[in-house]
The first five atom37 places (N, CA, C, CB, O) and aatype in JSON, in Angstrom:
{
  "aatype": [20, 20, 20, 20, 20, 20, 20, 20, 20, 20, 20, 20, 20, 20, 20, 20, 20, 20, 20, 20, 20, 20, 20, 20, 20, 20, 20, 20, 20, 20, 20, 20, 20, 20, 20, 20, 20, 20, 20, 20, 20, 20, 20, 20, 20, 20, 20, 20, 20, 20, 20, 20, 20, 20, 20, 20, 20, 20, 20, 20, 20, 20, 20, 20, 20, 20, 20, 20, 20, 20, 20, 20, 20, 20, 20, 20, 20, 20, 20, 20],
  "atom_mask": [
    [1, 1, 1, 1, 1],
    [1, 1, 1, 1, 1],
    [1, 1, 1, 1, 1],
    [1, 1, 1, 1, 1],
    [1, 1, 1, 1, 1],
    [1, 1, 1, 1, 1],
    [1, 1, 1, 1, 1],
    [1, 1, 1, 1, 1],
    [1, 1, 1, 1, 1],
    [1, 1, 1, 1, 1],
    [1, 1, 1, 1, 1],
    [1, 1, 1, 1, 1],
    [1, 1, 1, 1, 1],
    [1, 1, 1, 1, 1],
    [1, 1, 1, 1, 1],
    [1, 1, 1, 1, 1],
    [1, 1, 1, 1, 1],
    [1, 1, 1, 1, 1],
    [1, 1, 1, 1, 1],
    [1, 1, 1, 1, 1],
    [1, 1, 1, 1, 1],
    [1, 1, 1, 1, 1],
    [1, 1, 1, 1, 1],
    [1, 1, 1, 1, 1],
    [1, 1, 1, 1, 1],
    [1, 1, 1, 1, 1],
    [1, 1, 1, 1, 1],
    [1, 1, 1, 1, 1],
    [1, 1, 1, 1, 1],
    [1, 1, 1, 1, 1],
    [1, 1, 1, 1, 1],
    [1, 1, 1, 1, 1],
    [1, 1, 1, 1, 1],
    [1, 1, 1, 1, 1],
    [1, 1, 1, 1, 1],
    [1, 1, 1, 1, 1],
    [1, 1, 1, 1, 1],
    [1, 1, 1, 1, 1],
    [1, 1, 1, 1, 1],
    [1, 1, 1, 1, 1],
    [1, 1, 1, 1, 1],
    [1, 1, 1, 1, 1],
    [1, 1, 1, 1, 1],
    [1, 1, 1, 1, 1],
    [1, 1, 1, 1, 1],
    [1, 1, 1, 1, 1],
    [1, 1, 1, 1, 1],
    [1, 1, 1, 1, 1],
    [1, 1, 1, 1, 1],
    [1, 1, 1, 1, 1],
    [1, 1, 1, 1, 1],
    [1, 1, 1, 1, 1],
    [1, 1, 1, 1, 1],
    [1, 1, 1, 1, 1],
    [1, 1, 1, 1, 1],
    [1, 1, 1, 1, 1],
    [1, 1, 1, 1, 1],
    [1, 1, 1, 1, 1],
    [1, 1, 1, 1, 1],
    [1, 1, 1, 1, 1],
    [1, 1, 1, 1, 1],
    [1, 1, 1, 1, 1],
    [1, 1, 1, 1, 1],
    [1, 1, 1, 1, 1],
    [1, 1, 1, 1, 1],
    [1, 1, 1, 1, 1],
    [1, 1, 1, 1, 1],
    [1, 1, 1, 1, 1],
    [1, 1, 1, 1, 1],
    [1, 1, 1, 1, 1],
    [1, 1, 1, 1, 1],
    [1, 1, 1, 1, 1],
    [1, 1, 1, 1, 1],
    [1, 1, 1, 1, 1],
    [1, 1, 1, 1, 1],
    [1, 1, 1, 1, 1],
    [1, 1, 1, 1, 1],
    [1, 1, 1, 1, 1],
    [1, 1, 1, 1, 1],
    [1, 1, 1, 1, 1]
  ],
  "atom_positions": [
    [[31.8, 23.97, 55.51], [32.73, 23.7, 54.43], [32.67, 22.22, 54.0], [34.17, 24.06, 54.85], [32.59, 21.94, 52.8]],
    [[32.71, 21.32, 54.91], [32.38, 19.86, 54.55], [31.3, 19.66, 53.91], [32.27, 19.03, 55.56], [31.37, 18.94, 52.92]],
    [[29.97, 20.27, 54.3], [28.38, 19.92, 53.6], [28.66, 20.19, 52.29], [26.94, 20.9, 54.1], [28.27, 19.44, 51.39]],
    [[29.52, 21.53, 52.03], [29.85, 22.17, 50.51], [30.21, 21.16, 49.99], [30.93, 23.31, 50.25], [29.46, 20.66, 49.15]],
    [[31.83, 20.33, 50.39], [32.11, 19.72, 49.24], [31.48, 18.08, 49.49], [33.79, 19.88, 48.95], [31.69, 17.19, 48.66]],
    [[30.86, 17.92, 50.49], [29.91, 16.79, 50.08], [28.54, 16.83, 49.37], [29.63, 16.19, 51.15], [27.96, 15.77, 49.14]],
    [[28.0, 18.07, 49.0], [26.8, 18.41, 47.96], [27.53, 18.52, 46.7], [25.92, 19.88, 48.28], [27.11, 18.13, 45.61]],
    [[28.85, 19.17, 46.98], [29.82, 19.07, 44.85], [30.24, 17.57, 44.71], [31.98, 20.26, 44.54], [30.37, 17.24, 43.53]],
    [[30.47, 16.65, 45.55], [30.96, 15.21, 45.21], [29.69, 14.72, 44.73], [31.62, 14.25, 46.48], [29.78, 14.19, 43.62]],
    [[28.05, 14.75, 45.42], [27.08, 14.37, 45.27], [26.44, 14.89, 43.8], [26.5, 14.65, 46.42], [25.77, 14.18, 43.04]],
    [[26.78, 16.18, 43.6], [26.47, 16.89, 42.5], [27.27, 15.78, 41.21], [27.1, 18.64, 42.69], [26.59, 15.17, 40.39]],
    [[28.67, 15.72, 41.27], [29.08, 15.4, 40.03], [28.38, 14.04, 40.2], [30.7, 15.48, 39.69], [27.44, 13.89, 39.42]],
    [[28.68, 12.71, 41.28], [28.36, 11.4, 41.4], [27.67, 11.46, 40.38], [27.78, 10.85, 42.57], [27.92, 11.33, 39.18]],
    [[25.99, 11.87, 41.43], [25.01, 11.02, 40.8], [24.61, 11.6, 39.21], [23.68, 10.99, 41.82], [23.82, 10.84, 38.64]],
    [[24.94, 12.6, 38.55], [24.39, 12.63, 37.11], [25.69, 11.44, 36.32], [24.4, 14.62, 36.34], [25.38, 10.72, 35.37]],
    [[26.91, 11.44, 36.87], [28.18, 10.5, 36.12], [27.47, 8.67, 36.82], [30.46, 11.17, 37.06], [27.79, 7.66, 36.19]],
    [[26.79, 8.58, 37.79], [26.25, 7.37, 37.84], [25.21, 6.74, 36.98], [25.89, 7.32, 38.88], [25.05, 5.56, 36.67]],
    [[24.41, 7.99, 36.61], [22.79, 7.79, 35.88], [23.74, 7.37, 34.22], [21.34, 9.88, 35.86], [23.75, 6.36, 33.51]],
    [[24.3, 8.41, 34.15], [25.23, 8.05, 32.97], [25.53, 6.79, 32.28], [26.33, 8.36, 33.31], [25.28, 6.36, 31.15]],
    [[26.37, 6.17, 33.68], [27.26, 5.28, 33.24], [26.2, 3.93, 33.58], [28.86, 5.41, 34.05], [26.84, 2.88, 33.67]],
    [[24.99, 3.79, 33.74], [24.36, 2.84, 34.17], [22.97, 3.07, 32.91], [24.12, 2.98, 35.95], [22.12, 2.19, 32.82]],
    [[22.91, 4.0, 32.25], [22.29, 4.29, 30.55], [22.79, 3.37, 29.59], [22.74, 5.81, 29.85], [22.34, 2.45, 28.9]],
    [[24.15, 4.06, 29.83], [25.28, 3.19, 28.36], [25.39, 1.84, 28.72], [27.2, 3.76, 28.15], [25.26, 0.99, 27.84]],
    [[25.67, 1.4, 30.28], [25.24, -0.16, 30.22], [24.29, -0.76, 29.64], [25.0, -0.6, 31.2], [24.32, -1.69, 28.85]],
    [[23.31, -0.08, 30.16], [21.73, -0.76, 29.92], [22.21, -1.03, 27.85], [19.8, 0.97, 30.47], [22.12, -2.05, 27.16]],
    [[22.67, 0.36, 27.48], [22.06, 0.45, 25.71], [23.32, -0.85, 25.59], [22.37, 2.55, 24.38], [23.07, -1.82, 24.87]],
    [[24.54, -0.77, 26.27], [25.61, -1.94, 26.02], [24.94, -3.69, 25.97], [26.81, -1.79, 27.44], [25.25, -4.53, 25.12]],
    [[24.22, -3.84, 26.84], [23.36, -4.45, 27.1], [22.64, -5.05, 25.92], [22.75, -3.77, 27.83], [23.02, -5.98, 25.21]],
    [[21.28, -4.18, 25.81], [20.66, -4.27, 24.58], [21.34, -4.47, 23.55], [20.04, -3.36, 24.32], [20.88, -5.32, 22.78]],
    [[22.26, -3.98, 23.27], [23.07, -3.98, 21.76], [23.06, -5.81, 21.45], [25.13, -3.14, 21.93], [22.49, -6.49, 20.6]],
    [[24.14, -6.21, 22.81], [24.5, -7.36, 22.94], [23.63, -8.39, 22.9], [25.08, -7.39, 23.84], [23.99, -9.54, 22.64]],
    [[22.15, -7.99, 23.22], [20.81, -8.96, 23.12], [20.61, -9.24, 22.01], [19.55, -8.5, 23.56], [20.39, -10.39, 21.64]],
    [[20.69, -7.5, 20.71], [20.07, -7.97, 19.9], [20.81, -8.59, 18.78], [19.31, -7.16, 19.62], [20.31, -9.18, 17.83]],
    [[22.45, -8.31, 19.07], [23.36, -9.36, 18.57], [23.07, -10.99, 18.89], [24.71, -8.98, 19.14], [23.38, -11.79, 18.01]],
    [[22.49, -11.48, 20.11], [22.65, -12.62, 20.08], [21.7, -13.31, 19.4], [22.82, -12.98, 21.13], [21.73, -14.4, 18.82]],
    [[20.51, -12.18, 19.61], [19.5, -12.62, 19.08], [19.34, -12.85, 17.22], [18.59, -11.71, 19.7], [18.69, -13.83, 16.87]],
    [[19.92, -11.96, 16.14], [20.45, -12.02, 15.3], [21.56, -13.29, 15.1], [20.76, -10.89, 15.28], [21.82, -13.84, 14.03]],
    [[21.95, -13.49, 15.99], [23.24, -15.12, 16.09], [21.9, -16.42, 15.79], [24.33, -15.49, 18.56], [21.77, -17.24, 14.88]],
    [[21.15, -16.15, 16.88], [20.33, -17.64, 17.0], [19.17, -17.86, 16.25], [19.84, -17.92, 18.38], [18.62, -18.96, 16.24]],
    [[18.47, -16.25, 15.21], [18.07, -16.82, 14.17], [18.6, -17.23, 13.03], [17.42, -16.34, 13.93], [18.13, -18.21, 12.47]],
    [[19.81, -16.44, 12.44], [20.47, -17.26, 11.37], [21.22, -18.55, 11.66], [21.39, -16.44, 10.74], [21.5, -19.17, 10.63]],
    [[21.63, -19.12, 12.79], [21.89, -20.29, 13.38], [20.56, -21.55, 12.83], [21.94, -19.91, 15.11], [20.68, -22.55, 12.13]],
    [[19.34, -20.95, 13.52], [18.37, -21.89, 13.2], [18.48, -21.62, 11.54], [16.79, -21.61, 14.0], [18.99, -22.58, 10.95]],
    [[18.18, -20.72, 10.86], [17.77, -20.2, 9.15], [18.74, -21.65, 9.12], [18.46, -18.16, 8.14], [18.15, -22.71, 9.28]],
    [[20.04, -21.64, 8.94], [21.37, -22.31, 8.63], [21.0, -23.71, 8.71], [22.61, -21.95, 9.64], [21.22, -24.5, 7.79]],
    [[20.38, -24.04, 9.86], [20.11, -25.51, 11.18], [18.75, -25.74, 10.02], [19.53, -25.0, 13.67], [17.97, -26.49, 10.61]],
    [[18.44, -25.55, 9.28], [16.36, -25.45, 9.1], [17.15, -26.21, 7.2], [14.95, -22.61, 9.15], [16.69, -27.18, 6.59]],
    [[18.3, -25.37, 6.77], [18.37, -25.5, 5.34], [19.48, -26.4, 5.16], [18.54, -24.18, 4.58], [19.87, -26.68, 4.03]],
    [[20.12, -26.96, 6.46], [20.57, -28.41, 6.63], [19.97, -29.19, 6.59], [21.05, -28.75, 7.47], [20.13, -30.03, 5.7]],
    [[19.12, -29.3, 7.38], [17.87, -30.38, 7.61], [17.47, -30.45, 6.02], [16.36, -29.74, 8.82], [17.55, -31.54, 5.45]],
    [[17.1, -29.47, 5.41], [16.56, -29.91, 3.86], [17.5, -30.24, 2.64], [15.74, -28.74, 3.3], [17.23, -30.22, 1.44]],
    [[18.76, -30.56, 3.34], [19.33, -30.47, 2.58], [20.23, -29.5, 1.9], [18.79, -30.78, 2.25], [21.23, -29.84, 1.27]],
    [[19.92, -28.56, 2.0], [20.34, -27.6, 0.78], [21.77, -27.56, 1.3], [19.48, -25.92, 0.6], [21.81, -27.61, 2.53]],
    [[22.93, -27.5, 0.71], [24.41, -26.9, 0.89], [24.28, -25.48, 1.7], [25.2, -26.62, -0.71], [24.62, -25.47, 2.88]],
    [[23.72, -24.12, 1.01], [23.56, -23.02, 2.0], [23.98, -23.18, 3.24], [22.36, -22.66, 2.14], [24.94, -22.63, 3.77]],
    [[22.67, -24.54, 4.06], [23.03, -24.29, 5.08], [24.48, -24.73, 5.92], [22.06, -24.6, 5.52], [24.71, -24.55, 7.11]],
    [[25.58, -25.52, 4.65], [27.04, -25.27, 5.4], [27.23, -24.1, 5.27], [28.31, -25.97, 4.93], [27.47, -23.22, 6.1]],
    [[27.08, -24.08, 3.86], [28.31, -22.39, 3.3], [27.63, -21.39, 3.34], [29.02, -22.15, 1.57], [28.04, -20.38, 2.77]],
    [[26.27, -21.4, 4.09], [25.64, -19.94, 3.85], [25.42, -19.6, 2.45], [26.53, -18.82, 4.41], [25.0, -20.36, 1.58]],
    [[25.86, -18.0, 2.28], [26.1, -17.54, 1.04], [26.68, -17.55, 0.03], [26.2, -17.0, 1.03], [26.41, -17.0, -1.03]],
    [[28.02, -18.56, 0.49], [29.3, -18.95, -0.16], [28.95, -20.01, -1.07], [30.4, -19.42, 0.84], [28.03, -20.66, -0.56]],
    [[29.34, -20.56, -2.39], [29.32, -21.92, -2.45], [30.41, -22.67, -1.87], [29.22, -22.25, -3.67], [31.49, -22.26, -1.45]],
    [[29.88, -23.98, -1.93], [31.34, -24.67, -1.8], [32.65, -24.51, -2.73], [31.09, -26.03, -1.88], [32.69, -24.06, -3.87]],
    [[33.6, -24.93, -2.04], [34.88, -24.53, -3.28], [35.23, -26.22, -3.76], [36.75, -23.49, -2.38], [35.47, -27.34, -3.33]],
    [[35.09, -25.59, -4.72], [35.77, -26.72, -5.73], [36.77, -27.74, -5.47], [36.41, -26.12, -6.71], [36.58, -28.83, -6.0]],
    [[37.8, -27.57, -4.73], [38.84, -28.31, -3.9], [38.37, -29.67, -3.02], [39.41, -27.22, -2.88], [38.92, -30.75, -2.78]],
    [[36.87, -28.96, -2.6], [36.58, -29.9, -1.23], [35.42, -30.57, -1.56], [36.32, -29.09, 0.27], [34.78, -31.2, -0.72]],
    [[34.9, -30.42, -3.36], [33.64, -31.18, -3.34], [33.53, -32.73, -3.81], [32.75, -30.43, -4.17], [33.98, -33.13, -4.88]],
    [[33.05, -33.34, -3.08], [33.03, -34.71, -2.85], [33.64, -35.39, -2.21], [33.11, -35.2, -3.56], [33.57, -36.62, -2.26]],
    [[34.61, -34.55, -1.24], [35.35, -34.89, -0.32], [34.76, -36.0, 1.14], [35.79, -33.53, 0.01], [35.54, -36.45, 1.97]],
    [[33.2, -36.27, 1.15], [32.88, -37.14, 1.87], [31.79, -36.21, 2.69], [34.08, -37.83, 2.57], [31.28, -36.73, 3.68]],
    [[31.38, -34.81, 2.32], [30.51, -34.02, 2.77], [29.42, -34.75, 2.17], [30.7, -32.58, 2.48], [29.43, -35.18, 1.01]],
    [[28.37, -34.88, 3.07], [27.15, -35.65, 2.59], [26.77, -34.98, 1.16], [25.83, -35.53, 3.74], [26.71, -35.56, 0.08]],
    [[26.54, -33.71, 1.42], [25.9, -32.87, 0.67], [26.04, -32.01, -0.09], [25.45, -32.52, 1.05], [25.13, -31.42, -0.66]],
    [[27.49, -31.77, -0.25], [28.51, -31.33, -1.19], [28.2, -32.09, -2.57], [30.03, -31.65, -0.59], [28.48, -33.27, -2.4]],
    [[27.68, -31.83, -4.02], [27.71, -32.41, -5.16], [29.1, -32.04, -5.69], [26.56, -32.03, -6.0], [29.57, -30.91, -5.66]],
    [[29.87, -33.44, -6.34], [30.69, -32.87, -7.32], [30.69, -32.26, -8.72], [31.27, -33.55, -7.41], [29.57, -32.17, -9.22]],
    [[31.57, -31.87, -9.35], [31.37, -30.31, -10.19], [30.81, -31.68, -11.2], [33.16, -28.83, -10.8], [31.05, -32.86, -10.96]],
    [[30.25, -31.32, -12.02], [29.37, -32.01, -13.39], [28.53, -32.8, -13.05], [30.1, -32.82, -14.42], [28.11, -33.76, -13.7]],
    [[28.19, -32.42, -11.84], [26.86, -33.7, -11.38], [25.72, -32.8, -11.51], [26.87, -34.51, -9.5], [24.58, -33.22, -11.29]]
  ]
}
């Protein structure tokens, strides 16, 4: 009677272990290829500072009107 329910504990375990050590792994990966997606648009951003361009503060955004010429190197004010 014991072997029984130590082959049904063993039965459920190990397929709920293989399981839960899959979805890590893909949890995992996910999170790699998030970071990895972080640290090339970081550099893209870091690359179009260096040249100058505004982008690389505001990205996609422009600057807003409120804050240009405010002492941002690279911020132009409006009619320049």
């Amino acid at each position: 009677m014991i072997l029984l329910v130590l082959l049904l504990i063993g039965a459920v375990s190990i397929p709920l272990a293989v399981t839960v050590k899959r979805k890590r792994a893909a949890r995992h990966m996910a999170e790699r290829q998030r970071v990895a997606r972080l640290i090339r648009h970081a550099d893209e951003e870091h690359w179009l500072v260096q040249k100058g361009e505004v982008r690389g503060v505001y990205g996609d955004y422009s600057a807003p009107p409120s804050i240009r010429g405010m002492g941002l190197w690279m911020i132009r004010r409006s009619g320049a």
